[in-house]
Structures are given as C-alpha cells and as structure tokens.
MARKE-891108 format. One record per residue (C-alpha): residue number from 1; residue in three letters; z, x, y. Coordinates in Angstrom, 1 decimal. Each point is the difference from the previous one (the first is absolute). Layout:
<sekes>
<n->NUM; res->ALA; z->Z; x->X; y->Y>
...
</sekes>
This chain:
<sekes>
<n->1; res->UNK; z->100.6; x->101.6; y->89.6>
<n->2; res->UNK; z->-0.9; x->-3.5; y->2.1>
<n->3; res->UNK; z->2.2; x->-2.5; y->0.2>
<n->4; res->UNK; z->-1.4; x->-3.0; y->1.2>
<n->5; res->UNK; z->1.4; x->-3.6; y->1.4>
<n->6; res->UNK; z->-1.8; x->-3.1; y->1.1>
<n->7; res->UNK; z->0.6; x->-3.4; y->1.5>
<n->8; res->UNK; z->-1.8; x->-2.4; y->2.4>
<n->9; res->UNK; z->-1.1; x->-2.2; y->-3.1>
<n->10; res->UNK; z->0.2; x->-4.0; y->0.5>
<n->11; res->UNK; z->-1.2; x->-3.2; y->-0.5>
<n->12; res->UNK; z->-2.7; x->-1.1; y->3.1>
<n->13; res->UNK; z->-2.4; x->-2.6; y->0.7>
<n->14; res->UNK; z->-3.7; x->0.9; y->-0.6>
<n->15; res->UNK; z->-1.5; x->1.8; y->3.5>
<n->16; res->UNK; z->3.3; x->1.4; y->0.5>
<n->17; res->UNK; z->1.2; x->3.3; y->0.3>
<n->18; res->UNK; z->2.4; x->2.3; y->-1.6>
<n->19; res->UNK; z->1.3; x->3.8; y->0.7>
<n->20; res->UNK; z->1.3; x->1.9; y->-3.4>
<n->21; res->UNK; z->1.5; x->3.5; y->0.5>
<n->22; res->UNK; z->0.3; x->3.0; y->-2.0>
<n->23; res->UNK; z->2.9; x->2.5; y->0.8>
<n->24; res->UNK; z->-0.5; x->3.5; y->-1.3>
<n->25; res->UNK; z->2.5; x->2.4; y->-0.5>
<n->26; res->UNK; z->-0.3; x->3.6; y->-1.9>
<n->27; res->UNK; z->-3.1; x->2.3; y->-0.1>
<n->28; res->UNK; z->-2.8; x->-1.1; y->2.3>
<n->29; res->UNK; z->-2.7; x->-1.5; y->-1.3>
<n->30; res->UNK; z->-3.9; x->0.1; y->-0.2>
<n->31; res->UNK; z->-1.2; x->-3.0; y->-0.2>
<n->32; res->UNK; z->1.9; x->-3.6; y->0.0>
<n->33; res->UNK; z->-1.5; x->-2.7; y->-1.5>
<n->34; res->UNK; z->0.3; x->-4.1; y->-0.4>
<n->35; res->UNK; z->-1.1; x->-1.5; y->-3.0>
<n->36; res->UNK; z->1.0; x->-3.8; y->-0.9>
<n->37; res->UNK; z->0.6; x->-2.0; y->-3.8>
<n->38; res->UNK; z->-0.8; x->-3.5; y->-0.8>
<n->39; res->UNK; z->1.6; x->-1.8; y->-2.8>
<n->40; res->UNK; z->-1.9; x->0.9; y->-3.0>
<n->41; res->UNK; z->-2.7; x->2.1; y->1.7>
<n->42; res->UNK; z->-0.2; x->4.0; y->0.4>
<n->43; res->UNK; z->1.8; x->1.9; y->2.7>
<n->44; res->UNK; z->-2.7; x->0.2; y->2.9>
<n->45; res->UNK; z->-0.6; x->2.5; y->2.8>
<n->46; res->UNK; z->0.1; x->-1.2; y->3.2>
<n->47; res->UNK; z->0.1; x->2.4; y->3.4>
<n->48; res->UNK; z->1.1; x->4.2; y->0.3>
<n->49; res->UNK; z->1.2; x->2.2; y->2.7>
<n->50; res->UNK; z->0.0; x->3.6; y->0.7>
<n->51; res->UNK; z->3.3; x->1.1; y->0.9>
<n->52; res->UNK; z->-1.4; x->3.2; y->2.4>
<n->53; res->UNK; z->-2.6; x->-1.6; y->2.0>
<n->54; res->UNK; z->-0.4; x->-4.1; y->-0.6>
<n->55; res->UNK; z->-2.9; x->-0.5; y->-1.4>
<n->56; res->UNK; z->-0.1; x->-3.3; y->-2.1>
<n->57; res->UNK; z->-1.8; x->-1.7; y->-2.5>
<n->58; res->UNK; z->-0.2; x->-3.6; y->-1.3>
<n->59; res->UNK; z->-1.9; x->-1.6; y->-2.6>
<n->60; res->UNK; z->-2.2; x->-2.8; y->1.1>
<n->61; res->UNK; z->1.8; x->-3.1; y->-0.8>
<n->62; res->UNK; z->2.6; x->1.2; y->2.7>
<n->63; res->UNK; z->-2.2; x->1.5; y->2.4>
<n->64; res->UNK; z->0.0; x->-1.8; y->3.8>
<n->65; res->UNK; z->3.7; x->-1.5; y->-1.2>
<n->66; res->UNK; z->2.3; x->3.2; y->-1.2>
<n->67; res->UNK; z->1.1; x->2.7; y->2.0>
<n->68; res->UNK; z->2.2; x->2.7; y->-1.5>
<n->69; res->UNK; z->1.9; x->1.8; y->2.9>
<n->70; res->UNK; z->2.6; x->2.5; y->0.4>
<n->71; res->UNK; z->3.0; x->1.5; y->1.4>
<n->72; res->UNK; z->0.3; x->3.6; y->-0.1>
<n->73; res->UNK; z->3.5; x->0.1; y->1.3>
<n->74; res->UNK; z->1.7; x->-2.4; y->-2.6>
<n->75; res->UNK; z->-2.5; x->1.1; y->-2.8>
<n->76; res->UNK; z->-0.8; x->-3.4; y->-0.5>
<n->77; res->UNK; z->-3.8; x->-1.5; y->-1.1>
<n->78; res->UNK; z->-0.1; x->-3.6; y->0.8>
<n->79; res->UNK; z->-3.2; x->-2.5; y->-1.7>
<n->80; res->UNK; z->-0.4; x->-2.7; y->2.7>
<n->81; res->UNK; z->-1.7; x->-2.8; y->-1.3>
<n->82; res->UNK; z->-1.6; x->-2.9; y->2.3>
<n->83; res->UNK; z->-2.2; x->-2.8; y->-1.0>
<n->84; res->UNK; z->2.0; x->-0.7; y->-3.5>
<n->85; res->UNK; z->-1.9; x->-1.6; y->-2.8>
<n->86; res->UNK; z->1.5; x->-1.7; y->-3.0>
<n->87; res->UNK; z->-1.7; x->2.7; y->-2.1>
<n->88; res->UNK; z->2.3; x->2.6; y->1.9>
<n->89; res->UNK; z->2.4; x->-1.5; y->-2.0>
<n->90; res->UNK; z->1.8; x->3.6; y->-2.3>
<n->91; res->UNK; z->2.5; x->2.5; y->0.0>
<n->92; res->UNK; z->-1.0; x->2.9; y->2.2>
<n->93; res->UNK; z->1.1; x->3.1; y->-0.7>
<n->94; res->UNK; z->-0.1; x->3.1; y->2.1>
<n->95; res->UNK; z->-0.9; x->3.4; y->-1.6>
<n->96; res->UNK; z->0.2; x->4.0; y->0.9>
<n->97; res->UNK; z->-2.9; x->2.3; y->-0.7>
<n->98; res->UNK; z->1.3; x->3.8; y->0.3>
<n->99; res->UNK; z->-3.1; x->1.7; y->-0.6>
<n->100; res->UNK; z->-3.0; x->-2.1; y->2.2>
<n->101; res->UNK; z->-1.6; x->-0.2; y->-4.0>
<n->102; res->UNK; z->1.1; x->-4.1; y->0.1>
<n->103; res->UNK; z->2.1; x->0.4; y->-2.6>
<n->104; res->UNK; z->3.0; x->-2.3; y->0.9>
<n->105; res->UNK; z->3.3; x->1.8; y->-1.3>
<n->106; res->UNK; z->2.6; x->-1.9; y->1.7>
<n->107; res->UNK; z->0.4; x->-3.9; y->0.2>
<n->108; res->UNK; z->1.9; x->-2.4; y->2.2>
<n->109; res->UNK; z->2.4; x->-2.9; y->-1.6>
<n->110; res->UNK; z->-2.9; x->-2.3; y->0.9>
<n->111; res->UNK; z->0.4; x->-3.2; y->2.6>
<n->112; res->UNK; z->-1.3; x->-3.4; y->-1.0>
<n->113; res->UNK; z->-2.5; x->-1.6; y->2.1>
<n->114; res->UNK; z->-0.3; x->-3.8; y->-0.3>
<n->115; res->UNK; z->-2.8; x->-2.3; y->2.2>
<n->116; res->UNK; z->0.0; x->-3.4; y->-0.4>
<n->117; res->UNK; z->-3.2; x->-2.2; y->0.7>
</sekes>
C-alpha cells in the first residue's frame, strides 16, 4: 500500500507560480502522476514521473510551463507550475502507479488550485 499526502495548493494571480508536493510513504512506487478537476468537468491528466530514473511526461497544454521534480531522499514528487492561467484553475491530485501499466491505484487528498484574472 501508498499512502499519499499533498499540499502547496493556493489562490495566485495569473502568470504566477505555485509549488504542490506529494509525500509518499509505504511500498515504492512506479510511476507518480498529476492529474487536475474542474468544477463540473472530467478528472484530467496532467504530467508523470518515473520513480527509478526521471523521465517525465506532460501533456501539451502544460508543456514549456510544468515541471514535475523529485526528491529521492524525502520520497516526495513535487508539480511546479509557472506561468498560471485562469484555466489552471482545479483540484490536483497526485496518484501512484505500482506496475509502470498507468494504472493509478493510489490517490492524494487533492489540493485546490485557484488563479484569479
């Protein structure tokens, strides 16, 4: 089992930046990805990391603007966000894949990010 537990959400101005953190304790993990929600819209995959090496992938919308590092020593995948849009506007939630298939078997709390125009 994956237990994991965000923060770094808030409310910024558009072009600003914000740093959200996912803490992982238990088994080690694949895969960990960010996805995001919007009021009344579907749950949305946004960036991944592989745990063993670092290698990352975004989707487009985020590319040039997101970076998803990590820190090895306190098992922690951070989504750096720069550049904020009003259409970044969601709850991001962080997610565990244990078998590099991205199927997403754990979730985070989720953090609300607000951007105001």
């Amino acid at each position: 089992q994956v237990q994991l537990v965000e923060s770094g959400g808030g409310l910024v101005q558009a072009g600003g930046s914000l740093r959200l953190s996912c803490a992982a304790s238990g088994r080690t993990f694949s895969r960990m990805g960010w996805f995001r929600q919007a009021p009344g819209k579907a749950r949305q995959f946004v960036a991944r990391i592989r745990w063993s090496d670092g290698d990352t992938y975004y989707t487009n919308f985020v590319k040039g603007r997101f970076a998803i590092p990590r820190d090895i020593a306190k098992k922690t995948v951070y989504l750096q966000m720069n550049s904020l849009k009003p259409e970044d506007t969601a709850v991001y939630y962080c997610a565990a894949d244990m078998t590099s298939t991205e199927e997403y078997d754990y979730w985070g709390q989720g953090t609300q990010v607000t951007i105001s125009s």
